[in-house]
Every structure is written in structure tokens, then in C-alpha cells.
N, C-alpha and C positions, 0 to 999 in steps of 0.2 A: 520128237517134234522139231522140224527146222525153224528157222526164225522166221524164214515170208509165212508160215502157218502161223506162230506166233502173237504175229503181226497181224495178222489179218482178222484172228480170232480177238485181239485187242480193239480195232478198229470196230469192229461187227458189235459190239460189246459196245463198246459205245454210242455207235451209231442206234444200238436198242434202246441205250440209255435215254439218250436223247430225243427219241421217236414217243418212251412214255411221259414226260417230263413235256412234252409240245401236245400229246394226247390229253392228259390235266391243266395243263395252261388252257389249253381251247374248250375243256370245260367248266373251268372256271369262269371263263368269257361268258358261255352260253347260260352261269347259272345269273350272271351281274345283267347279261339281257334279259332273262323274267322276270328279276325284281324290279328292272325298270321299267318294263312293264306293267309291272301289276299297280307303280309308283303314280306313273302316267296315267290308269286308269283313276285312281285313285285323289288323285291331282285334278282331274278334270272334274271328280264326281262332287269335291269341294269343291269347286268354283262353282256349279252348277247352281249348289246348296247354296252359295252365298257365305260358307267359313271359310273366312280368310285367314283365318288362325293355321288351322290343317293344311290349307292351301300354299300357306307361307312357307308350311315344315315339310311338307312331301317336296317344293321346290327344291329345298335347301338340300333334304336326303336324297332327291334325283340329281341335281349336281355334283352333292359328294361321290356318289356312283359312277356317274359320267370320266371323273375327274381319277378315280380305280381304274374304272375301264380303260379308259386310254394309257394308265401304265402296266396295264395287262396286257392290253396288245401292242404296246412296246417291246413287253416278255414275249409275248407270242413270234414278233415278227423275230425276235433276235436268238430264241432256239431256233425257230425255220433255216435260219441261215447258219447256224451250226450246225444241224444236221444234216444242211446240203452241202456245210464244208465237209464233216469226215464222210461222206459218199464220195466226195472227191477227190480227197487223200485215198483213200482206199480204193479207189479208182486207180489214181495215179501210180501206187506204188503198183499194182500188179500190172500195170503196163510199164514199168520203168524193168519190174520182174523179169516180161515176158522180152522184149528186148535186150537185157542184161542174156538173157538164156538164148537169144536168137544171133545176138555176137557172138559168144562162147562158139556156138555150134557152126557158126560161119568160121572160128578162126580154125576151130578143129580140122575142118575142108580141106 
């Protein structure tokens, strides 16, 4: 095995890595949106009832949700952009590759 294979099998490898790691982040997001939805319904059906007790506490547990959420998809946005960096390492090196091999074969000429 030469090193651009290597390399490339390294990259790919990570790039999977990263692909499942962003696949769980996002459904983690999608399971913090049902509960807050169910929180919201929930929320609304005491108010309706006139308990402001449960009303007060769904508030409170839909904030703390909210407040997850948004450092979830903080995780979310900041795998996305590592896994669009190593596609673009691994991009770059096999074009720095295919160059590196297309001098070589120009100086041979």
C-alpha cells in the first residue's frame, strides 16, 4: 500500500467517522423536538385547565430544552463543517496527487 492510498483510506475513515457522529447529533435534535412538542402541548392544556402549577413547570422544562437544543445544534453545525473540512482535505490532496504525477510526467517529456 503506497501512502496517497494510505492517506486516503485515513481521510475516508474519517470522513465516515464524522458522517455518523452528525447522523446522531441530528437525531438527537429531532428526539429534543418531540419532547418539546409534546411539552408545548402539554403546556397549553394547563393553561387551558387553569393549573398554573404544571403550567409554570412544563414552562420551565420547555426552556431547559430549548436551552439543550440550541447547544445541540451548535454540535450539529460544528460536525457539518468538519466533515465538509476532511472532504476537502481529501479533495485537496488528491488534486495536489494528480498534479504532483502530471509534473513528474511533463518533466519525463
Amino acid at each position: 500500500m503506497d501512502v496517497e492510498t494510505a492517506l486516503m483510506m485515513v481521510q475516508q475513515q474519517r470522513a465516515q467517522l464524522l458522517d455518523q457522529q452528525l447522523a446522531d447529533q441530528a437525531n438527537a435534535v429531532q428526539e429534543r423536538n418531540a419532547q418539546l412538542a409534546i411539552l408545548s402541548s402539554q403546556l397549553k392544556q394547563a393553561e387551558a385547565n387553569g393549573d398554573a402549577a404544571t403550567a409554570a413547570q412544563r414552562q420551565s422544562e420547555i426552556d431547559a430544552l430549548s436551552n439543550s437544543q440550541q447547544i445541540d445544534m451548535l454540535r450539529l453545525q460544528s460536525l457539518s463543517n468538519k466533515r465538509n473540512e476532511a472532504f476537502d482535505v481529501m479533495t485537496n490532496f488528491v488534486k495536489k496527487m494528480q498534479d504532483s504525477r502530471s509534473s513528474i510526467i511533463g518533466n519525463m517529456r
